[in-house]
Structures are given as structure tokens and as C-alpha cells.
TILUMPA-967094 format. One record per residue: y, x, z of N, C-alpha, C, O in turn; residue number from 1. Coordinates in nm, 2 decimals, padded with zeros to 4 digits, m for minus. Layout:
     nc2     nc1     nc3    cac2    cac1    cac3     cc2     cc1     cc3     oc2     oc1     oc3    k
       Y       X       Z       Y       X       Z       Y       X       Z       Y       X       Z  NUM
...
! end
This chain:
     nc2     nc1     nc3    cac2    cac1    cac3     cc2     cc1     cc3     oc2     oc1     oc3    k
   10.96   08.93   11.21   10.98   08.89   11.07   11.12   08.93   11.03   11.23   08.93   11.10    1
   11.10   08.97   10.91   11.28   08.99   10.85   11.34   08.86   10.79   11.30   08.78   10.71    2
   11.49   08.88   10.89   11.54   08.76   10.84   11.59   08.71   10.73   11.62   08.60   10.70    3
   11.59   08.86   10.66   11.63   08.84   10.50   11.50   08.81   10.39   11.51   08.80   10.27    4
   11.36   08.81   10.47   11.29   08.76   10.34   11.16   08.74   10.48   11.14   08.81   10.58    5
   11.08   08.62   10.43   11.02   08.61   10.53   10.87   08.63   10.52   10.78   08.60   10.60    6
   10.86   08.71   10.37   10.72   08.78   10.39   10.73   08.94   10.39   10.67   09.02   10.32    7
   10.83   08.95   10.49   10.88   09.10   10.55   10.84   09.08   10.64   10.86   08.96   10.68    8
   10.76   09.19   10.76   10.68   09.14   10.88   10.75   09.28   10.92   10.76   09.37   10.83    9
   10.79   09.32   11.04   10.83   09.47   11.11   10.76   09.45   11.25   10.76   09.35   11.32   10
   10.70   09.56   11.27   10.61   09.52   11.45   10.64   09.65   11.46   10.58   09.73   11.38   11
   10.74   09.72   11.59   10.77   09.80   11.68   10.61   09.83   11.71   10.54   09.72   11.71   12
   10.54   09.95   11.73   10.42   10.04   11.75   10.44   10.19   11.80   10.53   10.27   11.83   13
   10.35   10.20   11.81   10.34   10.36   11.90   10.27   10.44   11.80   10.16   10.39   11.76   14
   10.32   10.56   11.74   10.23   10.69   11.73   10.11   10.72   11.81   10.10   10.68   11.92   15
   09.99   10.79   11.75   09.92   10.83   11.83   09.97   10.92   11.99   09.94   10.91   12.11   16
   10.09   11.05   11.90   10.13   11.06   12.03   10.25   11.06   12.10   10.31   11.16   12.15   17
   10.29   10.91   12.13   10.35   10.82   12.22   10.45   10.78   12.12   10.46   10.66   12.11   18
   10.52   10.86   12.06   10.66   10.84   11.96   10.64   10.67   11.92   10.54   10.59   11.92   19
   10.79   10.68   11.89   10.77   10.51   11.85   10.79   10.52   11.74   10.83   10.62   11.69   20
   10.75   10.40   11.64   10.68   10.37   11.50   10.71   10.21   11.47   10.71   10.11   11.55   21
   10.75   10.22   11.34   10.77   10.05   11.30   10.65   10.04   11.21   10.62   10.14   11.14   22
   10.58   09.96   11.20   10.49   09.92   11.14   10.53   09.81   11.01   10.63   09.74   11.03   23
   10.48   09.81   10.91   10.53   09.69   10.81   10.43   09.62   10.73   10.35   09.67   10.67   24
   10.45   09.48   10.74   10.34   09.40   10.64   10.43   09.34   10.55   10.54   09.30   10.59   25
   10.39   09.33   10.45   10.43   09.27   10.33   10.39   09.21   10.25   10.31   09.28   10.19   26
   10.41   09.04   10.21   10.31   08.96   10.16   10.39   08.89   10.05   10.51   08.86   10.03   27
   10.25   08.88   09.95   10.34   08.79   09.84   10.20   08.74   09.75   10.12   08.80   09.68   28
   10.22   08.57   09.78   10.13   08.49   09.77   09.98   08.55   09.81   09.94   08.53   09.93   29
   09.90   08.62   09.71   09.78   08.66   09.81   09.77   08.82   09.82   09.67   08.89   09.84   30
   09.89   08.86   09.79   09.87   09.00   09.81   09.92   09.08   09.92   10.04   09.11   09.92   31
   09.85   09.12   10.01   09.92   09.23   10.13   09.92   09.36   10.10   09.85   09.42   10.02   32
   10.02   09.40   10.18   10.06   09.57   10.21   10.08   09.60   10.34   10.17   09.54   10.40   33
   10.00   09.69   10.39   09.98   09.68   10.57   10.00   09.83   10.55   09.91   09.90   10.49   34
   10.15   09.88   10.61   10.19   10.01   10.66   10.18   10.04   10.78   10.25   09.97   10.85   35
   10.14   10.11   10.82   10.07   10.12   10.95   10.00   10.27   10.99   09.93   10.33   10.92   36
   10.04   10.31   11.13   09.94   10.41   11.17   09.77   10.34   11.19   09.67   10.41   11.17   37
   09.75   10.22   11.24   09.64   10.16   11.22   09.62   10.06   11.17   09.57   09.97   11.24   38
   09.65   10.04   11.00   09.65   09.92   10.97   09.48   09.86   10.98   09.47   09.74   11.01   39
   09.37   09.93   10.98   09.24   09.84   11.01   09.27   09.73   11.08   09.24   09.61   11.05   40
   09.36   09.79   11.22   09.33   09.65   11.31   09.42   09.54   11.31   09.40   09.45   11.38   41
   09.53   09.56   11.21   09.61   09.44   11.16   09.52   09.40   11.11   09.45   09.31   11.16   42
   09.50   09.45   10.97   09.38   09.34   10.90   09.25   09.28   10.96   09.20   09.18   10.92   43
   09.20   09.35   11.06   09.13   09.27   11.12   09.14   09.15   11.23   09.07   09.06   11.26   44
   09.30   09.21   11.29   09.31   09.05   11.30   09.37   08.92   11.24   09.35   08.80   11.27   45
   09.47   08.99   11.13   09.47   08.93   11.03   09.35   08.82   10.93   09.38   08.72   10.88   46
   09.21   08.89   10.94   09.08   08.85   10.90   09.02   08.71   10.98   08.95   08.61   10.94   47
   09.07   08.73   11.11   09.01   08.61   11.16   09.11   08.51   11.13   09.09   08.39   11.16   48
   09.22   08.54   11.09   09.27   08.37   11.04   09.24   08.32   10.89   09.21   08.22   10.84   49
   09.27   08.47   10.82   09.28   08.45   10.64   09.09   08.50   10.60   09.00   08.58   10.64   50
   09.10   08.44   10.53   08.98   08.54   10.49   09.04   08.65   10.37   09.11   08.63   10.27   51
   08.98   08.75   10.42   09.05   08.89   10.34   08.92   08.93   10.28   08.82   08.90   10.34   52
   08.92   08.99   10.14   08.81   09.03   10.07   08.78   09.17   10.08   08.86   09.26   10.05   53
   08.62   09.19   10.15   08.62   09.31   10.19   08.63   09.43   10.11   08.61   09.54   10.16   54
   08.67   09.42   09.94   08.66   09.54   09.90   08.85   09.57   09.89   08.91   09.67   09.86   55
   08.91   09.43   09.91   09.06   09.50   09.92   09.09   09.59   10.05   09.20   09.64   10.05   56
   09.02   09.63   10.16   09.04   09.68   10.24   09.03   09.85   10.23   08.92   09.89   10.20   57
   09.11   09.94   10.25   09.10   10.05   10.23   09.21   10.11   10.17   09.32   10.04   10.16   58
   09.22   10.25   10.13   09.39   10.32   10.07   09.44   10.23   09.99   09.36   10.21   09.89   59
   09.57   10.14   09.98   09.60   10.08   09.89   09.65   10.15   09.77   09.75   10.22   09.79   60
   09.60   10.13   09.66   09.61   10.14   09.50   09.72   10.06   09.46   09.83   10.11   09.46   61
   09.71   09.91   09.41   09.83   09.85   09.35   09.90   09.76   09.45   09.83   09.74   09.56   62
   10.01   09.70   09.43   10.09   09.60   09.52   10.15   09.51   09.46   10.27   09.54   09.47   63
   10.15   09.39   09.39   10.16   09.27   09.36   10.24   09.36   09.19   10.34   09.34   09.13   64
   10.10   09.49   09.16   10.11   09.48   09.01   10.20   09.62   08.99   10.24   09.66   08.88   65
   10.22   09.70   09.11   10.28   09.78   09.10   10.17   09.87   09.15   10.08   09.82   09.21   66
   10.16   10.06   09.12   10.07   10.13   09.19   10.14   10.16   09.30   10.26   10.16   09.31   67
   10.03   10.19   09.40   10.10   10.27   09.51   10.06   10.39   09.51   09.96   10.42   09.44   68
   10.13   10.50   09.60   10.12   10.62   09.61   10.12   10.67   09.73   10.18   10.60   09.82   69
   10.05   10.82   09.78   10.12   10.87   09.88   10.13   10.99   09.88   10.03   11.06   09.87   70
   10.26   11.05   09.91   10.25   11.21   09.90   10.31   11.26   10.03   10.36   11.21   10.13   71
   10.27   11.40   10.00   10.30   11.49   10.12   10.40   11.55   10.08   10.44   11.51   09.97   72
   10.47   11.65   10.14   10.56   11.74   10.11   10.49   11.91   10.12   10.41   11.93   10.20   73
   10.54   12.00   10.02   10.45   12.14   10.05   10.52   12.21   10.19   10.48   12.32   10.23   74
   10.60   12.16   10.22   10.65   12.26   10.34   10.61   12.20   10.50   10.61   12.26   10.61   75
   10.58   12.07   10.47   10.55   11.96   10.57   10.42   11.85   10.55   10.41   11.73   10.54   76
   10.32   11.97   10.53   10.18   11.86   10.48   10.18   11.72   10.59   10.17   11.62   10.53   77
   10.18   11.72   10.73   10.17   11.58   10.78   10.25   11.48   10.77   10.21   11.37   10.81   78
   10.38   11.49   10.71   10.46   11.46   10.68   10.42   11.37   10.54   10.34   11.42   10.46   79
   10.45   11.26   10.50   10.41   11.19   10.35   10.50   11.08   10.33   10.56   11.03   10.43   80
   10.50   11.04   10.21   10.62   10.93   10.22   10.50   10.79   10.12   10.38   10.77   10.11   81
   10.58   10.74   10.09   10.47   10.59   10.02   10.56   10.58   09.89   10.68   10.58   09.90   82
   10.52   10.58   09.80   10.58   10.59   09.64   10.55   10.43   09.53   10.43   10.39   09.54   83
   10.60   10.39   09.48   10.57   10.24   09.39   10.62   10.29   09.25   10.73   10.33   09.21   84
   10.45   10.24   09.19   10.58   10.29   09.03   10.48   10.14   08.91   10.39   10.07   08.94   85
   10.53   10.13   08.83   10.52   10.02   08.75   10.40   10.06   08.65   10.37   09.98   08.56   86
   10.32   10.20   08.64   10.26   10.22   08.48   10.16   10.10   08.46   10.16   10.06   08.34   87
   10.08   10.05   08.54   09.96   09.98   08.51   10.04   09.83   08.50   09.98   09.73   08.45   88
   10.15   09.82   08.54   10.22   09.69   08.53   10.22   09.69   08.35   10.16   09.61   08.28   89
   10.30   09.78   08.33   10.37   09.83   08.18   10.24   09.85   08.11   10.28   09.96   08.08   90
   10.19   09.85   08.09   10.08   09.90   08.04   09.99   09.78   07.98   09.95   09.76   07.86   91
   09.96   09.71   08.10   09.98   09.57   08.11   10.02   09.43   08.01   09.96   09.34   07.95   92
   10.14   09.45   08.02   10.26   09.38   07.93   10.26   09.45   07.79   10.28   09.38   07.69   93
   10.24   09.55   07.78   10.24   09.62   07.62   10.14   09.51   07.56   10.17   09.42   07.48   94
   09.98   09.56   07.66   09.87   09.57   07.62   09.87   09.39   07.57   09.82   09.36   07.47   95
   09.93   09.30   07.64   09.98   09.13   07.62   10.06   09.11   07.53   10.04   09.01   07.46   96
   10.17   09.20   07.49   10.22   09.17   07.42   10.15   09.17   07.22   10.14   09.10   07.13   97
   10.14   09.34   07.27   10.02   09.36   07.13   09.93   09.30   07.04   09.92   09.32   06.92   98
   09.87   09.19   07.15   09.77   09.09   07.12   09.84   08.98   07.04   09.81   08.94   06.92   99
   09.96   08.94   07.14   10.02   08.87   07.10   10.08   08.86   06.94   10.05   08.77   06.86  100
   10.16   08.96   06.91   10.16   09.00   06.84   10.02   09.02   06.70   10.04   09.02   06.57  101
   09.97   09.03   06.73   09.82   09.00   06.62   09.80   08.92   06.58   09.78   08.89   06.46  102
   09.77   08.82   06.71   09.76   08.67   06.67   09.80   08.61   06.60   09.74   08.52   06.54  103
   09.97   08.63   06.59   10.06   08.57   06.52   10.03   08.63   06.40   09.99   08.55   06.31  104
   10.02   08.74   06.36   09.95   08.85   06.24   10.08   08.91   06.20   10.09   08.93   06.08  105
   10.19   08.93   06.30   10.28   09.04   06.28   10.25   09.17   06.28   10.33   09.26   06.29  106
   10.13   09.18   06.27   10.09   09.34   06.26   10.11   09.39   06.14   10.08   09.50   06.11  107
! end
């Protein structure tokens, strides 16, 4: 656990081949982010305490409202890094606000 926030999770892990690897979970209220060379089997054993919904399982898309990403590099395809960006958040808040705005009939 990190001691600066305690839905920061770090677990020391192994590469497939041997190299060492930090693993990361990240929780906030019911949302996870399992970085990982094998996150399946976090979440599965994560599964036998929480119940996890089987269609959140798989490449993660958003994270408590933000998108996620993953890219490679062209010089270094195995190589990839993990990217967060706000559009569907923003997008979001427009689309709330807009309404709002109607309602009131400041349009």
C-alpha cells in the first residue's frame, strides 16, 4: 500500500522473463485500475472477496471518468506506456451543463 494514499496498492512482481516489475492497483470507491503483466489474476482473486462485474473485466477504457489509453512507440513496438485524458469526462459536463442551461431557458 502507498503510504501517501491508501487506494494506491504497489506489489513487487516478475516479468515473464524473470526481470522485476511493480504491479499497480488503484481504487476509488467502485472503480479499479489493475496494471499489471497479469492483471486477470489479480482480479480474480480480487473476485472472490468483491464481486466484480463481468463485463468490467478486460482492456481498460475509462478510470473514475477519465479515458485510458495505451501506446507504443514506432522505434520500440513492445515497449508502451498508459495515457489518461479527460474527453468523455468533458464532454460529459458540457453535455450537463447544456441541459441545464435549457431548463432554466437561457438558451
Amino acid at each position: 500500500m502507498c503510504k501517501a494514499d491508501n487506494d494506491v496498492w504497489y506489489m513487487p512482481t516478475l516479468k515473464p522473463d524473470g526481470t522485476k516489475h511493480c504491479g499497480c492497483i488503484l481504487v476509488h470507491t467502485d472503480d479499479i485500475l489493475c496494471l499489471s503483466m497479469d492483471p486477470k489474476s489479480i482480479l480474480d482473486y480480487l473476485d472472490q472477496c468483491f464481486l466484480l462485474k463481468p463485463e468490467s473485466r478486460g482492456p481498460q477504457r475509462t478510470y473514475i471518468g477519465a479515458n485510458i489509453g495505451r501506446h507504443s512507440f514506432n522505434d520500440e513496438p513492445e515497449v508502451y506506456c498508459w495515457s489518461m485524458g479527460s474527453q468523455t469526462y468533458v464532454k460529459g459536463a458540457v453535455r450537463n451543463v447544456e441541459a441545464y442551461i435549457r431548463e432554466l431557458g437561457w438558451n
